[in-house]
N, C-alpha and C positions, 0 to 999 in steps of 0.2 A: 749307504748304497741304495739304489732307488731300486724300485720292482719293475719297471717300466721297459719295454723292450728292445729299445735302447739309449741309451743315454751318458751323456759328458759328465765327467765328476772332475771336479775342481779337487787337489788336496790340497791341504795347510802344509808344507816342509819350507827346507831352505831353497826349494825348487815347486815349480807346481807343473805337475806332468798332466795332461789329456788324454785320457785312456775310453776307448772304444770298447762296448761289450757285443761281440755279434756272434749269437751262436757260439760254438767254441772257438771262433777265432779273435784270439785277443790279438790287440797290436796297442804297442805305446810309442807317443807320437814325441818329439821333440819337446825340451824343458822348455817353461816361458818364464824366466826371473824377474820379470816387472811385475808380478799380479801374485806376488806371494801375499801372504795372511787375507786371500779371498777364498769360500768354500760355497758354491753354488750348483745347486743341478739344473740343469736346462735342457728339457726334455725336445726332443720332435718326432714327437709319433707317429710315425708311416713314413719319415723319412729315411736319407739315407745317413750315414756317418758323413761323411764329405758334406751334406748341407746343414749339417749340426754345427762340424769344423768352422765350415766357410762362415757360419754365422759368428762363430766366437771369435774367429780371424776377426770378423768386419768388426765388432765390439772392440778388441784390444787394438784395432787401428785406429780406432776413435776416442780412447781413451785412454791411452798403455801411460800416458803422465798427467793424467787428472784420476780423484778418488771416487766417479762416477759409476766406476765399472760394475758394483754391486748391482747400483740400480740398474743398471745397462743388461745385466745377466738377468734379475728379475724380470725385467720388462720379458726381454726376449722369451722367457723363459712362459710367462701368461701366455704372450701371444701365438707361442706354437702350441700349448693344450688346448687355446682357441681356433686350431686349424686354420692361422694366418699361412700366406706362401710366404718361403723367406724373403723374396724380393721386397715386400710390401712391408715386412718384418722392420725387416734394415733403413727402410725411410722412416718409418715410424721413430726409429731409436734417433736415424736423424732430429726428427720434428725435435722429440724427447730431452737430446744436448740441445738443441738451437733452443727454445724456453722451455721450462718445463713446470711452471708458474709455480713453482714452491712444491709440491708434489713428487712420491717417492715413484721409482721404475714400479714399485708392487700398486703403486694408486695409479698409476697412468694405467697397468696393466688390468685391473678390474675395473675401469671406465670400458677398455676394450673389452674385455670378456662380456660385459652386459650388452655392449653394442651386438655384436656379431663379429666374423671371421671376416679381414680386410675392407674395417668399415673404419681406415687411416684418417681419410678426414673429421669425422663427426666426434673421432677420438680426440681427437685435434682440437676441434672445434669446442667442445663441454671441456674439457681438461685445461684451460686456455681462461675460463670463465673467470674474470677480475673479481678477488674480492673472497672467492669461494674455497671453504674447507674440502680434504679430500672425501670425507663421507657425504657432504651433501653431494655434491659432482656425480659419485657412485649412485646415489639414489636417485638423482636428476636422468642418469643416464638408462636406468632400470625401469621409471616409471614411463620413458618413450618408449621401450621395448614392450614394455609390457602392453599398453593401451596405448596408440596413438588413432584414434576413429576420425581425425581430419587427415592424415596421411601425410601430414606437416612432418615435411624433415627435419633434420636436427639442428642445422643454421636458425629454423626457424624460431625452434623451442629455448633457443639458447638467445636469439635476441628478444622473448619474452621474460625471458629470466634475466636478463639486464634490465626491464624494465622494473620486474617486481623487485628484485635487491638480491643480493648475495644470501647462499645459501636458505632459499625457501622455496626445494626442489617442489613442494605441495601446492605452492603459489602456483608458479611455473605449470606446471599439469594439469590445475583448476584450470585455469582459463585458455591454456591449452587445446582442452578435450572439450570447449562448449561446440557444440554445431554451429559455428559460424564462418564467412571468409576471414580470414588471416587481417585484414584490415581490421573489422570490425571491433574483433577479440583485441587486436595491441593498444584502442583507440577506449575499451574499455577498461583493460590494464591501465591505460595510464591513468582514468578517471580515478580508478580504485587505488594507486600511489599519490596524488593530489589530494584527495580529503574522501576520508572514511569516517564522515563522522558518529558512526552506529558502531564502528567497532568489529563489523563484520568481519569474516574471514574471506578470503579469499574465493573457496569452495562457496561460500554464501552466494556470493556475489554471482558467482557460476552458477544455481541454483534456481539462481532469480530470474534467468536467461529463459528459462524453461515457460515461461510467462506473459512473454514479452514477444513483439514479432523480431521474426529472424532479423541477424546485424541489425536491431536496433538500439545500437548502447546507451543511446540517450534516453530510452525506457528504463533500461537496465540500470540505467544511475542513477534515475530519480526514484527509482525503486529503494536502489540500496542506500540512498540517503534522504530517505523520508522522514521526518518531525514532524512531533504533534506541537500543540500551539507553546509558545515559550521558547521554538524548537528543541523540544524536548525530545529526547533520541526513543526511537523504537529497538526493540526487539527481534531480530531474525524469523523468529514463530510469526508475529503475527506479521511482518512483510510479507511473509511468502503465504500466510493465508489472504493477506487482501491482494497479492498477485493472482493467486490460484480461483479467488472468488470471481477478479477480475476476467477473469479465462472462462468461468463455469458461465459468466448473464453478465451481459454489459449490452442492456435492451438500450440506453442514448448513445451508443456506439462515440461515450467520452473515449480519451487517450488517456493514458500511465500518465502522463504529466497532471491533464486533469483530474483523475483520482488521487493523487500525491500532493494536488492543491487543496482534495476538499480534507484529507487527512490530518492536512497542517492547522485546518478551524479547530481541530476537536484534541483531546490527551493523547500521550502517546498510547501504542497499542492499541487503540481504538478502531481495530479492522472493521466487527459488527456495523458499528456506526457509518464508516466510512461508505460501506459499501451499500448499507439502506441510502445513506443522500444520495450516491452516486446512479444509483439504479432507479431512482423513484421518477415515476411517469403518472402525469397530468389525468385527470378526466378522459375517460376512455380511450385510454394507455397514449395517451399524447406527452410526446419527446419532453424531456426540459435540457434545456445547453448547463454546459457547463458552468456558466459565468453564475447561472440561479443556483445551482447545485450548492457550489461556494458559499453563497449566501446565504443558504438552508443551512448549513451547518455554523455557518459564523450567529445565526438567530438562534439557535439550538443551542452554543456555546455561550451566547451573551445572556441567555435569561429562559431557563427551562423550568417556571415554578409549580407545574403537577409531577415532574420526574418523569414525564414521560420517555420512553427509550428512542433512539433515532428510527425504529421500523417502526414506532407508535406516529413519530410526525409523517415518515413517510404516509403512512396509511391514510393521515388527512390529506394531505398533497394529492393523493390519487384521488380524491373525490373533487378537486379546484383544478382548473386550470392549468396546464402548462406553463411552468417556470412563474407560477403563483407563490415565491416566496415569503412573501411580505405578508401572506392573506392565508399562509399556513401558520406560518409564526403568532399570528393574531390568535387564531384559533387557538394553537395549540398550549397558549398561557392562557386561555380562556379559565376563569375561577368558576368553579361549580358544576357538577353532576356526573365527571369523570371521561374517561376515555370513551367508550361506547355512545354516553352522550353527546357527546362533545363531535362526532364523527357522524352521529345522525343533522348532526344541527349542520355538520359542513356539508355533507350530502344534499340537504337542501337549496341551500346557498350556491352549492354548484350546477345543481340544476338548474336554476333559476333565483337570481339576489335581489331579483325585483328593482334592479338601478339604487340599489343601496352596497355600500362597503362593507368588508367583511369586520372593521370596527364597530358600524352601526348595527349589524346584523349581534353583535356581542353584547356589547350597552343594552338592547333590549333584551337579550337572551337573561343577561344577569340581573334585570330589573324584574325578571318572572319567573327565576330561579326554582325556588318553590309551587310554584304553579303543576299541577298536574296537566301532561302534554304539553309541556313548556319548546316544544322545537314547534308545535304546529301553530300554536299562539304567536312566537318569534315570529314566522314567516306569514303569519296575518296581518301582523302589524308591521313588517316590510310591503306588503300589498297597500296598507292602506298611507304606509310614508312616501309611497311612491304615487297615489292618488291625491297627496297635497295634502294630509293631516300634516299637522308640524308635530315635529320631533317632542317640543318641550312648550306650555303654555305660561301664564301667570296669573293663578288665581288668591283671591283676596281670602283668606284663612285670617277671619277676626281682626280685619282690618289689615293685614299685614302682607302683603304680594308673595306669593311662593311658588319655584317651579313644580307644574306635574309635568311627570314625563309622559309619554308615547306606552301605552302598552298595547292589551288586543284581546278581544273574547271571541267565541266561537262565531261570536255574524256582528262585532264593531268594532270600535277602539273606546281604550282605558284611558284616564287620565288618573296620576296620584303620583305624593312623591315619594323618592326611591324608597324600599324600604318600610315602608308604613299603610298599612293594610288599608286603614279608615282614616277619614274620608275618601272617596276618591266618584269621579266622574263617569257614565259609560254611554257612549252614543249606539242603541241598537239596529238592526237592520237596515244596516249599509251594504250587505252584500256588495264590498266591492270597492265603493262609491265613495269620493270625495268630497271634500266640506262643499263644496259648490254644488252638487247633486240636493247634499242633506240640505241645505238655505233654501234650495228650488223647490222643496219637498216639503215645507214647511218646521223645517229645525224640529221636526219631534223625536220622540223615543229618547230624550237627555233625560239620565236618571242618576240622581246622587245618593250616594248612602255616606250616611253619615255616623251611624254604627252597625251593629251586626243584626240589628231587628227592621231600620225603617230606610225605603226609597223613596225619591222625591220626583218625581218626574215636572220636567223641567216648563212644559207649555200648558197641559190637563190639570198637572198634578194629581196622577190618581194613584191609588196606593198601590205599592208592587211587595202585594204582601202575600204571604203562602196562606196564610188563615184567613185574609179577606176582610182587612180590619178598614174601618174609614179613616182613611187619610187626614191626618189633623192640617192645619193651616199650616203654611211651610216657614220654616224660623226664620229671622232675617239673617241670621250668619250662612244660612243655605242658599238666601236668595242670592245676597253678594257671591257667594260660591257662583253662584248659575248665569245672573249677571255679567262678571267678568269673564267667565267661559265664555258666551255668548259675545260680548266684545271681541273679545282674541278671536275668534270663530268671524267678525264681521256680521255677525246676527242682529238685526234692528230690534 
């Protein structure tokens, strides 16, 4: 017997009587011998007797020769502690018989209790859901109640939940609850049922949203199906950090697709990275497009032989040109004297290349590698390859033609080959001045050393000696040296 203040008791006998408790007025009502071996209470709190009656009357007319009735008294029996009116009660049980999609009167009834008190359609509507058990339904139905911050009614949430699949009330509610129009959110559901190739959940994907501009799913997808090179699947951590990075400085005002291009150069997870190419701007903070971004990171991925980091290449980048990839990349496999070096040499170079390339501006850096002040020497002898010294000569070494290169001293240019200290060639006091200047001027100051004690100077021949010694007669293997510099030079 129930505690309740008033209520219908079903018995179990060869008869099942309806008995009313009110106050001390009992009355018992007429047998009903079709609904023997059923025992159910069915409460209506605040109601009267006569709409308790009227309600189990409308039940046993609807089912006095089907075995429904149990569930038919459950149902009824949730929806009046849910303060349903009877009226609305009694269509519901209708909906209830007419399908009741595999679902017992006690699972219809706690879809309605989470709903609210005569919320018949939505009952309707989530209990009706193809495919779905009755505990996900329940929790589908609980988590509208609980949180719906788009104000999306429950037609709505229920044809979200056809998109994501049966029973994944958590699915359903992620994409649900993003802040977006009702389009935007279904048009991403369906991307995230089409291919998830990360693996993401659901809520991820909802996550991602927070990063991206409003209803823009196509952010939002390229987000959550980003790959690094190989398409190699990322990580949920590091999407929403290179989402979040993207939110915090995105100074070339690229798009989500563009950063999810440049992330596909490089390994997965690779947000750090991602987001140094992406963000990196030119010589006094000048934009780079997208298109070079890519680039920077495909030259970064192809061939990084000092290990430099991607905020390492950025950092040269910032000293070159705007969407100077080619001519960071250069640099930044430059061999010898490190990052810091290496970034003063580009600082140069971008100040001023002197009509030389960032290749040629290399090749001489790494021919005076060892050189003390080797970036100021570098950009001497781009001054003077740009005043028409040639790059590379051919002098007679014992009879035998051999390239010197281009190098550069504090006021000329060097000639020797790569690598090899002695002999080599230096034309002095050129300030400047190309071989055309030097011929005009009488070709002096050419002085060879041919080891670490004696200079030859090329027209006087006077000794360029620290002690001041007399200059012996100049050897024939020096003269051929000076001879065919002088050739190459155009010197009569």
């Amino acid at each position: 017997m129930s505690v309740y203040p008033l209520d219908t008791v079903l018995h179990v006998g060869a008869h099942v009587q309806v008995r009313t408790d009110i106050g001390n007025n009992n009355r018992t009502y007429s047998p009903v011998p079709f609904v023997r071996d059923h025992a159910v209470t069915l409460r209506a709190a605040g109601a009267s007797a006569h709409h308790a009656l009227t309600t189990l009357r409308h039940v046993i007319a609807h089912v006095a020769a089907v075995p429904q009735f149990n569930a038919c008294v459950a149902l009824a029996d949730a929806l009046y502690r849910a303060h349903w009116s009877m009226a609305v009660v009694n269509l519901c049980i209708d909906d209830f018989l007419l399908n009741a999609n595999g679902l017992t009167g006690a699972d219809w009834g706690a879809i309605a209790t989470a709903l609210g008190a005569n919320r018949r359609a939505d009952t309707v509507a989530i209990a009706r859901l193809p495919g779905w058990n009755a505990a996900s339904l329940l929790l589908l139905a609980q988590a509208h109640t609980a949180n719906n911050p788009n104000n999306f009614p429950v037609p709505l949430w229920v044809a979200i939940a056809n998109i994501v699949g049966a029973n994944y009330p958590n699915r359903t509610a992620a994409f649900a609850r993003i802040g977006w129009k009702y389009s935007a959110i279904t048009t991403l559901a369906q991307n995230y049922v089409a291919a998830n190739p990360n693996n993401f959940t659901a809520a991820d994907w909802a996550a991602l949203t927070a990063d991206v501009p409003a209803h823009d799913h196509a952010a939002a997808t390229a987000l959550a199906r980003i790959s690094g090179t190989g398409a190699a699947a990322w990580n949920f951590v590091s999407a929403q950090a290179l989402a979040q990075a993207r939110t915090a400085a995105n100074p070339n005002n690229l798009t989500v697709v563009e950063w999810v291009a440049i992330a596909a150069e490089l390994p997965a997870n690779a947000h750090a990275d991602t987001t140094a190419f992406a963000t990196t701007r030119g010589r006094g903070a000048a934009l780079w497009n997208g298109v070079s971004a890519v680039a920077l990171a495909q030259a970064f991925q192809a061939g990084n032989p000092n290990h430099f980091t991607g905020a390492e290449w950025k950092a040269i980048a910032g000293l070159l040109a705007a969407n100077a990839h080619a001519d960071t990349a250069t640099f930044a496999r430059a061999n010898g004297g490190g990052h810091a070096a290496i970034v003063t040499l580009a600082t140069r170079f971008g100040a001023n290349a002197r009509g030389a390339t960032a290749a040629q501006w290399i090749a001489v850096a790494i021919r005076m590698v060892a050189r003390p002040n080797r970036d100021a020497l570098t950009e001497n002898a781009m001054t003077y390859l740009q005043a028409g010294w040639p790059d590379s000569v051919q002098i007679n070494v014992n009879g035998v033609p051999t390239a010197w290169h281009l190098e550069a001293s504090n006021d000329g240019v060097v000639y020797r080959q790569t690598g090899v200290a002695n002999p080599h060639i230096t034309v002095h006091a050129l300030n400047g001045n190309g071989p055309n200047w030097w011929r005009s001027h009488g070709a002096g100051d050419l002085h060879v050393r041919t080891n670490a004690l004696w200079d030859f100077t090329a027209r006087q021949f006077d000794p360029f000696l620290a002690h001041g010694a007399v200059a012996p007669a100049v050897p024939p293997a020096v003269q051929a040296m000076i001879d065919s510099f002088c050739q190459a030079l155009h010197v009569p």
